[in-house]
N, C-alpha and C positions, 0 to 999 in steps of 0.2 A: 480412534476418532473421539474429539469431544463429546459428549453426552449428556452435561452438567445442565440441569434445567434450572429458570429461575422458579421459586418454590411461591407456594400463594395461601391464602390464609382459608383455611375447611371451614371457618364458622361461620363468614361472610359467604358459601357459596349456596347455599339453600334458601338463604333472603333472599337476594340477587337474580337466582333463580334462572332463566335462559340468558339473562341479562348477563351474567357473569360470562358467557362465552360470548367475546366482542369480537373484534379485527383477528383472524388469524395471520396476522403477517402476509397472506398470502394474495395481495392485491393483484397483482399481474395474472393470479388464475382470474379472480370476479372480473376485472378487466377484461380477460380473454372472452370468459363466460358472458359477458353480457354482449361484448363485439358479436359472438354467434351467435347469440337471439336474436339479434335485427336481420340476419341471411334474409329470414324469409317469412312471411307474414300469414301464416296459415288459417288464422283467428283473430278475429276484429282486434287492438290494441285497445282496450277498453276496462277500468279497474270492475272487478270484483264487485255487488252491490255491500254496500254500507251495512253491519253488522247491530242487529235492534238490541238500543239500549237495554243493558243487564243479561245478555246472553252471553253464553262461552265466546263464542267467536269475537267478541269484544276484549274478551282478556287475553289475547292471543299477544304474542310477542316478538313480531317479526324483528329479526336481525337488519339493522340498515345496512352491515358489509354483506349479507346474502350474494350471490350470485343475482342478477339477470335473468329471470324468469324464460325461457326461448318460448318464442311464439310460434316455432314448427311443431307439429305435432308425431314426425318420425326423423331418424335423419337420414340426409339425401342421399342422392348417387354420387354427388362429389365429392361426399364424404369417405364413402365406402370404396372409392375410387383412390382416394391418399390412402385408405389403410390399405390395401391392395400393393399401392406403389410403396409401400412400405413394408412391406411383405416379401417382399420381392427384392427388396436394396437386403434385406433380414436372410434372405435363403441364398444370395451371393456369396453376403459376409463368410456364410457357413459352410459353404462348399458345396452347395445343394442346385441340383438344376430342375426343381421345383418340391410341393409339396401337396402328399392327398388328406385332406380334410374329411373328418370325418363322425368329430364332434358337432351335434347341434348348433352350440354356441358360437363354436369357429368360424363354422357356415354363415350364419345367420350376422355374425359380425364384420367377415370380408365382403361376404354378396347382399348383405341389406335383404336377404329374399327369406322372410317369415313364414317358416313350414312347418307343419307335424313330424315328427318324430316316431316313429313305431317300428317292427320289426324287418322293416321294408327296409333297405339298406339306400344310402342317399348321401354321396360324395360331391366334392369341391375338388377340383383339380389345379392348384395355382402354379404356373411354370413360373420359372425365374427369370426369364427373357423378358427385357421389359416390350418388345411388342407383339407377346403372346399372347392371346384372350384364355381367361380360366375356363375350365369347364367343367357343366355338369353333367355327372351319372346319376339317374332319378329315376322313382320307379312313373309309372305312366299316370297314374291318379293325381299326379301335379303335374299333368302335363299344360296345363290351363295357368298355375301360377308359374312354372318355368318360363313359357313362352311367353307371356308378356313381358319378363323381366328382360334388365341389361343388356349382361351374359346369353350372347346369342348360339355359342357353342356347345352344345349340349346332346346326350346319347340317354336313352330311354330303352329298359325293357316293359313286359307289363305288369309284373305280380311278383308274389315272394310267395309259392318258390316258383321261378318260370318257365315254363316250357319253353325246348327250341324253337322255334320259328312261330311259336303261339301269340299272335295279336289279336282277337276278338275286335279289339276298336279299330281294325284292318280290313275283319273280317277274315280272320287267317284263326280257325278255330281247330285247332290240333289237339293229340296231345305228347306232344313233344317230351326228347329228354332231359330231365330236369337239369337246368342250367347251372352251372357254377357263377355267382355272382363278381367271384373275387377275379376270377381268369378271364371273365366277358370285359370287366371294366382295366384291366392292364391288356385285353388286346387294345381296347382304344386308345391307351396309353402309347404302346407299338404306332398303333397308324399315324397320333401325332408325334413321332420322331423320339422317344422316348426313350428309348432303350440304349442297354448299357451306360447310363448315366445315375450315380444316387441320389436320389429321393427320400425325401422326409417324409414322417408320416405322423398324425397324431391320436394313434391307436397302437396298440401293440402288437409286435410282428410275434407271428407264430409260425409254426414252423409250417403248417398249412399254407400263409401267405409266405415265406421264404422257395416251397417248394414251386408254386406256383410263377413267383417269380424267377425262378433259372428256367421253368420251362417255357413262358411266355416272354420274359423279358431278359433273355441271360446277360450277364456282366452289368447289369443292375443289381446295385445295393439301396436295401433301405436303410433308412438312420431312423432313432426316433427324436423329434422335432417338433412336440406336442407345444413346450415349453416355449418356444417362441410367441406361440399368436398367445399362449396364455398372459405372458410378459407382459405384451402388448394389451392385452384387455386390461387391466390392475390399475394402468394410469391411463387416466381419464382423460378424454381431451377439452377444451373448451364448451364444446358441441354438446357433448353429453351430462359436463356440468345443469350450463344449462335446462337442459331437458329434463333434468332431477330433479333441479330449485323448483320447476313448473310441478312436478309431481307430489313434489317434497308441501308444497302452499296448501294446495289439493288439500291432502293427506290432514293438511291442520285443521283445513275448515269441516273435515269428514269428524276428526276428533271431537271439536267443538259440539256437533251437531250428537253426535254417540253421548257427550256429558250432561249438553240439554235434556237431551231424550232420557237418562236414569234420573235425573233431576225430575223432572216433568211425570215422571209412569210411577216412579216408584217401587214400592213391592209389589206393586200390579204389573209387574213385567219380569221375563226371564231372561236370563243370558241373551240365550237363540233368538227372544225378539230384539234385542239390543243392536246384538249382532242385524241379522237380516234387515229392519231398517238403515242402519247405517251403509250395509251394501247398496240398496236401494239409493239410498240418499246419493251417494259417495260414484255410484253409475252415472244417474243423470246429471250430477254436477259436471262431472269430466265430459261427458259424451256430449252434453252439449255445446260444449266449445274443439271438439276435436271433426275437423271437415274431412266428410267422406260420402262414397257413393254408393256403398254396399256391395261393391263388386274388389275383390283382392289390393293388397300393397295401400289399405287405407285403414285407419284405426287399428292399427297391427301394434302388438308387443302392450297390450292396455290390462293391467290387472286391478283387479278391486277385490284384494282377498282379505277380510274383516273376519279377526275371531274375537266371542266375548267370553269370558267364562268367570265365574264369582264362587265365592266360598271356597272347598276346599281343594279346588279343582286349579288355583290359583298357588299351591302349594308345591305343582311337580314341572320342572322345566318342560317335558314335553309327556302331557298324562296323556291317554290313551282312550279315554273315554270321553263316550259325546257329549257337548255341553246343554244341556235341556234344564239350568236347576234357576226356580226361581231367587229374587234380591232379596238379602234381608240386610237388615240391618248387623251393623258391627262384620262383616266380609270386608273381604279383601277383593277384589275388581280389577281386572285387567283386559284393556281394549289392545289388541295389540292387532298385526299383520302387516303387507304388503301392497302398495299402491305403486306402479309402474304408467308410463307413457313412453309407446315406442321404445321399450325394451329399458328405461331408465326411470329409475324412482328408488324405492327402499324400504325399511323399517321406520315402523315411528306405533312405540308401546308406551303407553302409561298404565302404572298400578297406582290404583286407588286406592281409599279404605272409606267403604261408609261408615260412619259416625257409629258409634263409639269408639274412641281409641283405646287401645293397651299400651302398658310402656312398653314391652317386647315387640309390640307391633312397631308404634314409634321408632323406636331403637333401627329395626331393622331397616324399615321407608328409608328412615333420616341413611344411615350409610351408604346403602345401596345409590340414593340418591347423589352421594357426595362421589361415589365412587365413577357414575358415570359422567360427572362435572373431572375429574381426576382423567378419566381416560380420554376428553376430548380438547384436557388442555397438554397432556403430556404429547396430541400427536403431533409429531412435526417431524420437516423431512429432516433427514441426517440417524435418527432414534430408531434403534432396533424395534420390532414387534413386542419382542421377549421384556426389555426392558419394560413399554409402558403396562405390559402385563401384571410385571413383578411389583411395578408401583402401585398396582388397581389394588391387588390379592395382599401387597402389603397391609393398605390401610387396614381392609375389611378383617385379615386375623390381627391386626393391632385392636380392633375394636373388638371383636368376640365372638365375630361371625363365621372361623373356621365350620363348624358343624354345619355351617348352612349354604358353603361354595359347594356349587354342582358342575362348573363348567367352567371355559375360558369367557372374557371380556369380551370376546368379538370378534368376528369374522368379517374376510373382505365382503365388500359387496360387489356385486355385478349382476349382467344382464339375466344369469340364472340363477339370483338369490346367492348363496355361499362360492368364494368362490378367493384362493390364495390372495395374498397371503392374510395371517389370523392373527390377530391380540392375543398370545399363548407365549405360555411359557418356553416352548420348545421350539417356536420358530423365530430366528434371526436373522428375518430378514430387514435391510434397513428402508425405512420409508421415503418416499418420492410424494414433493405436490401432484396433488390430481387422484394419490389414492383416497379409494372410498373404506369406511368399514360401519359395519351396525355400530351397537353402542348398549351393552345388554349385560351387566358385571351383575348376572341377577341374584339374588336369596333365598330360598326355598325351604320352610320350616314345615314336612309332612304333620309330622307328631301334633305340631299345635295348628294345622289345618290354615296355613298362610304363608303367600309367597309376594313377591314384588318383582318383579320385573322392566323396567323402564327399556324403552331403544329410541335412537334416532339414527341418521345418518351423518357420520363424521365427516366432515372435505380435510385431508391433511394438506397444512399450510408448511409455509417455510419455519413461522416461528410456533405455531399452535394449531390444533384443531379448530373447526367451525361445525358446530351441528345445524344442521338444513331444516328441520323443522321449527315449528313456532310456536307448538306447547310447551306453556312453563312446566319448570322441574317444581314448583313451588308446590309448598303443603295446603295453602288456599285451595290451586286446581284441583290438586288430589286427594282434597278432601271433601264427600260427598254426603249431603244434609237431607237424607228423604225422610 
């Protein structure tokens, strides 16, 4: 397959700045994206208050091809309903007369039904008959979120580990013999007509579940079938675009407010207050346009996770130590994390340098910067992962920054943060409109106590990436005068 990119000029892309990623070719996605913001009207249609002259948020640089901001704040049952019925056309293709779910994500991404995750075991049951209802097996402590949901088919013990016949919220207080999880939920498989039929599964079969199933379900095979819904999460639909751009806006004006705020404090503040105001800030922004009632399936999938850390703590991709250290001058600064709505948002890091510069500082900023302008114009559908990798990690050892690669360019993104396929050298897989990836080709100089790190989220387009966010890459933003 062709490969061949048109090539663009590295010195113009740091002036340029966000500006230099325009139109990704990929109109029919924003298109799509914006047609699904208007479904449904969850929050007044109303812009954003006007930004006080000379603040951050005035130097902000929204994209005009952006997606469509969605004005829902989760997405719906008819949503979760196509991925279902597609689900299902997916487990036919395969030979599959349905499939147990058993990843978080899977869950959460077929059945729209937002739960904890802990040692308690909690399956999705999807048959491949299209007029079978999924079902769930849950432990009893969601029996409150279960039931109000959809999916009205569903089996409940009460605990992990359970006794036989022990329901307390029954009144049935025993102590029973400890139940086998895996055999209780494939008899219910049995009563729904299940048996001898193979089944997918998106966990791995051991020989424990293999044994299990010849005695409960014999002439059933499982397969494993993880790969399918995974498929399916990677590319994005209009819907979730969407819901990003909305996240993705958020996440700029939270930026903005973090740059005032070091601006503003000075050396009279630390990291950790950086940080913690900017959580603060970056909650009541979103929460108050997100409608809900305080009872379940409302404000669901909402994250506002903000880290700040400065000096040399800025030096180690992922350092291990708490950030409590105050600003000083000549650090290196980096605000970086996680903002999500209803399960959809992303990455969006800037590294700074307050004022003083070095040229090795410089040096570094400046490529790193150019590198993640490189990996959001190489993404386009058709281009291996590997490829726009080799082109990132090119530049950066053509320039001199071997010593200072710690990692690949980026990873997918999705509803649980990391998530296939990766901007790596090792993975070939070719890209499709609608996937997402961070945006993070970082540098990391331990020895001289400086790193830089930048991320956004990339939309791949037909002919190029779009980054979602609306901080400039520019050395104006990220250069900081206290």
């Amino acid at each position: 397959m062709k490969t061949t990119r048109r090539r663009f000029v590295l010195g113009s892309m740091a002036a340029a700045g966000a500006g230099a990623i325009a139109a990704t070719g990929a109109g029919s996605l924003a298109e799509a994206a914006e047609a699904a913001s208007k479904k449904s009207s969850a929050i007044p249609e109303m812009p954003p208050p006007a930004p006080r002259p000379g603040s951050s948020e005035a130097l902000l640089v929204p994209n005009p091809d952006h997606p469509k901001p969605s004005k829902i704040d989760r997405l719906d049952q008819m949503w979760h309903l196509g991925r279902v019925k597609l689900l299902k056309q997916r487990l036919n293709e395969e030979g599959l007369a349905g499939i147990l779910l058993a990843d978080r994500w899977n869950i959460i991404y077929f059945s729209g039904l937002w739960f904890t995750s802990t040692e308690r075991p909690f399956t999705l049951f999807v048959p491949a008959s299209s007029d079978a209802p999924p079902t769930f097996f849950h432990p009893s402590l969601d029996r409150d979120l279960v039931g109000s949901w959809w999916i009205k088919d569903t089996e409940s013990y009460f605990d992990f580990l359970h006794g036989e016949g022990a329901f307390p919220n029954l009144g049935k207080v025993q102590m029973g013999a400890t139940v086998d999880l895996n055999r209780w939920l494939l008899k219910g498989l049995r009563k729904r007509g299940q048996g001898g039929k193979p089944l997918g599964v998106d966990f791995p079969i051991t020989a424990e579940w293999t044994g299990a199933v010849e005695e409960i379900l014999p002439g059933t095979t499982l397969r494993k079938a993880g790969a399918i819904g995974e498929k399916m999460r990677m590319v994005k639909t209009p819907e979730e675009i969407a819901l990003t751009q909305r996240a993705m806006n958020y996440w700029s004006r939270i930026h903005a407010f973090a740059r005032d705020y070091i601006l503003e404090h000075g050396t009279d503040a630390t990291d950790f207050e950086v940080q913690s105001a900017a959580v603060r800030y970056g909650t009541d922004l979103i929460l108050r346009d997100i409608k809900r009632d305080g009872k379940p399936h409302t404000a669901v999938g909402v994250q506002v996770d903000i880290g700040v850390r400065t000096g040399i703590g800025t030096a180690y991709p992922h350092p291990n130590q708490f950030h409590h250290n105050r600003i000083k001058k000549g650090d290196a600064l980096q605000v970086a994390g996680v903002v999500t709505i209803g399960g959809c948002g992303g990455e969006l890091y800037r590294g700074y340098q307050i004022e003083p510069w070095t040229s090795e500082r410089e040096k570094m900023w400046q490529v790193h910067t150019n590198s993640c302008l490189i990996q959001a114009e190489e993404s386009a559908a058709g281009v291996t992962c590997s490829l726009v990798a080799k082109k990132v990690h090119d530049y950066q050892v053509k320039n001199g920054m071997q010593k200072f690669i710690y990692h690949r360019p980026a990873h997918g993104q999705g509803w649980e943060g990391h998530q296939p396929p990766y901007i790596s050298l090792g993975d070939h897989t070719m890209l499709e409109e609608g996937m997402m990836f961070s945006n993070e080709p970082g540098l990391y100089a331990p020895d001289l106590g400086f790193g830089y790190n930048h991320s956004d989220v990339v939309l791949v387009g037909a002919k190029k990436g779009m980054q979602l966010g609306s901080v400039p890459y520019s050395k104006e933003w990220c250069t900081l005068k206290i």
